[in-house]
C-alpha positions in Angstrom: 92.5 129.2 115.4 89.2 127.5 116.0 87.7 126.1 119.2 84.5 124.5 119.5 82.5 124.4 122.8 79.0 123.4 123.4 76.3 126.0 124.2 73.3 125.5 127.0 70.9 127.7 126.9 68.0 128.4 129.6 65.5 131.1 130.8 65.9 132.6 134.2 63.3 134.8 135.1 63.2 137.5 131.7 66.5 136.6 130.5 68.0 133.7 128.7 71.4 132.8 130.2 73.6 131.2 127.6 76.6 128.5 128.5 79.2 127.6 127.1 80.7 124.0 127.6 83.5 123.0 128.5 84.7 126.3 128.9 82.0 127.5 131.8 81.4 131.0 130.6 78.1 132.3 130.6 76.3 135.3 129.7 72.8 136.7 128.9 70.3 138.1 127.0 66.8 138.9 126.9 66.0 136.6 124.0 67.9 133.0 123.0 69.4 134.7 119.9 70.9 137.9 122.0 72.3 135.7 124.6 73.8 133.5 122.0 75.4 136.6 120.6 76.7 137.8 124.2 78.2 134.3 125.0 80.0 134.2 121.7 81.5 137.5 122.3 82.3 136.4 126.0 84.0 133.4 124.8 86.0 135.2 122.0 87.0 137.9 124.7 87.9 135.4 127.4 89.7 133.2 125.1 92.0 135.8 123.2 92.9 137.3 126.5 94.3 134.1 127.4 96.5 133.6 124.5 97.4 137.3 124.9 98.5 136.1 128.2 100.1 133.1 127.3 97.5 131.1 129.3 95.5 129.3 126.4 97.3 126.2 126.3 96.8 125.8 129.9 93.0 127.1 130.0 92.3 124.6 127.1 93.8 122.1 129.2 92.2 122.4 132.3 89.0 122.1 130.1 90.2 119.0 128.9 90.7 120.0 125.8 93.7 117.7 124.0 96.2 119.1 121.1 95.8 116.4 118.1 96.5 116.5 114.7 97.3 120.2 114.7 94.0 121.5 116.6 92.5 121.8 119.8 89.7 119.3 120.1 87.3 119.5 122.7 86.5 116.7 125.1 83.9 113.9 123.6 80.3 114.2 124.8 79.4 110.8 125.8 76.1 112.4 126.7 73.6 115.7 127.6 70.6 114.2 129.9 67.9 115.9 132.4 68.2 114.2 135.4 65.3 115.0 138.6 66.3 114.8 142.0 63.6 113.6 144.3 63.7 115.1 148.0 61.5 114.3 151.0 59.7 117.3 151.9 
């Protein structure tokens, strides 16, 4: 079965943290391509359990994932933007 999901990635300190959207599991590594690599094998991991569990359908779901056409199809990105908060100081 295939699920897509989006991947973030960003550098916190020495390591690269890596997540993955919508299903909000992260993971690291100390370059992009090694965090990458951990966050796909968090993802694989996180989501077989749940079908080992019987939970997929409803992990998927809460992730607003939909069930069309024979597939799970991830939510539509309408769009990724930086936003900048501006605080008195």
């Amino acid at each position: 079965m295939r699920i897509d999901y989006r991947v973030q990635i960003w550098k916190e300190g020495p390591q690269f943290v890596a997540h993955a959207m919508p299903i909000d599991v992260v993971s690291s590594g100390d370059t992009p391509d090694r965090a990458r690599a951990a966050l796909d094998e968090a993802v694989t991991l996180f989501l077989s359990t749940a079908q080992e569990k019987g939970t997929l359908r409803e992990v998927l779901e809460e992730c607003f994932y939909e069930f069309r056409d024979g597939s799970w199809q991830p939510p539509e990105w309408v769009s990724v933007e930086r936003h900048t908060a501006l605080l008195n100081a």
